[in-house]
FILO-620440 format. One line per field, with one value per residue (C-alpha): residue number from 1; residue in one letter; chain; x, y, z. Coordinates in Angstrom, 2 decimals, always signed. Layout:
BEGIN
i = NUM/...
aa = A/...
ch = A/...
px = X/...
py = Y/...
pz = Z/...
//
This chain:
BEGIN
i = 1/2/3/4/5/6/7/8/9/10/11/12/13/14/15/16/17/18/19/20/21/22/23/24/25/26/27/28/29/30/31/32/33/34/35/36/37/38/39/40/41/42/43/44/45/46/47/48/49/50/51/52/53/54/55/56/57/58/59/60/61/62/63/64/65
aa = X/X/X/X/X/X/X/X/X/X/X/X/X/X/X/X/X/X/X/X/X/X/X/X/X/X/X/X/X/X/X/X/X/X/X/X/X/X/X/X/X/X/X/X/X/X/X/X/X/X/X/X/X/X/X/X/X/X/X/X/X/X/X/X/X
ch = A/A/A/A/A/A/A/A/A/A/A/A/A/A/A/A/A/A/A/A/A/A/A/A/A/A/A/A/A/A/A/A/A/A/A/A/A/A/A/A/A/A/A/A/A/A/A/A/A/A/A/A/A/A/A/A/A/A/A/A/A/A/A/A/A
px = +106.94/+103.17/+100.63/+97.92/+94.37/+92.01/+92.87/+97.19/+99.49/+99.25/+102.89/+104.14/+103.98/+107.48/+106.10/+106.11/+102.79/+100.71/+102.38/+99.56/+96.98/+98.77/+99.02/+95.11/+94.34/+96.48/+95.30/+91.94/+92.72/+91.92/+88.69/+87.49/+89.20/+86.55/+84.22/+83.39/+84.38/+88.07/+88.43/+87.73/+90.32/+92.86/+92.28/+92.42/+95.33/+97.04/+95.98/+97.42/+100.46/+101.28/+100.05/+102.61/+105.06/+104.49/+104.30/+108.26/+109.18/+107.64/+109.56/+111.97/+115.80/+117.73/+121.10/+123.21/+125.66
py = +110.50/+111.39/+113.22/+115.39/+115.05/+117.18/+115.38/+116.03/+113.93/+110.15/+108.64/+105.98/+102.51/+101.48/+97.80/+96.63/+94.80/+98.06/+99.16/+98.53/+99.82/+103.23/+103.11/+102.75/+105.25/+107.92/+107.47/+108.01/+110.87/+113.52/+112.31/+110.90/+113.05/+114.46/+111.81/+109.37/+106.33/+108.12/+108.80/+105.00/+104.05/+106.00/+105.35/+101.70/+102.36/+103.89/+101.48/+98.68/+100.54/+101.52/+97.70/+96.08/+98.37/+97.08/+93.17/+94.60/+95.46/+92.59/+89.98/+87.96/+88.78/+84.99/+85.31/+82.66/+81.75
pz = +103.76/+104.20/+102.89/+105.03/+105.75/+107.75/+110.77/+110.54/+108.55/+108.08/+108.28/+105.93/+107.61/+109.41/+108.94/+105.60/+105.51/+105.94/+102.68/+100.52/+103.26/+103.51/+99.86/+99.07/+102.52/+100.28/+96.86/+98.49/+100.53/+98.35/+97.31/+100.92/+103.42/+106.08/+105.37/+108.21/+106.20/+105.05/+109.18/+110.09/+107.75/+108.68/+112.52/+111.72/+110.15/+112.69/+115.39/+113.68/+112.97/+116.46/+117.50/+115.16/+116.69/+120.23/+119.16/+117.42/+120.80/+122.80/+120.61/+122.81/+122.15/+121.28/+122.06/+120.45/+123.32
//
């Protein structure tokens, strides 16, 4: 899911712990969206989003052997 701003769509979190983030940054979004604050929060947003993703990807693999 996701809802739209001015900027283009903001994407529900595929981590879990930006649940609650996403959750305030779209309750918000119709009465904040354009203003300079709303655009802050939704780029931090996506920054830790997409860094959570990489530290996901740059977790070693254990191999029981």
């Amino acid at each position: 899911m996701y809802f739209n701003t001015k900027n283009g769509p903001v994407y529900e979190p595929e981590n879990a712990e930006l649940r609650s983030f996403y959750n305030v940054i779209k309750k918000h979004s119709e009465t904040l969206d354009g203003s300079p604050v709303f655009e802050d929060l939704v780029e931090v947003y996506s920054t830790l989003e997409l860094d959570l993703k990489e530290d996901k990807v740059d977790e070693p693999v254990i191999r029981a052997v």
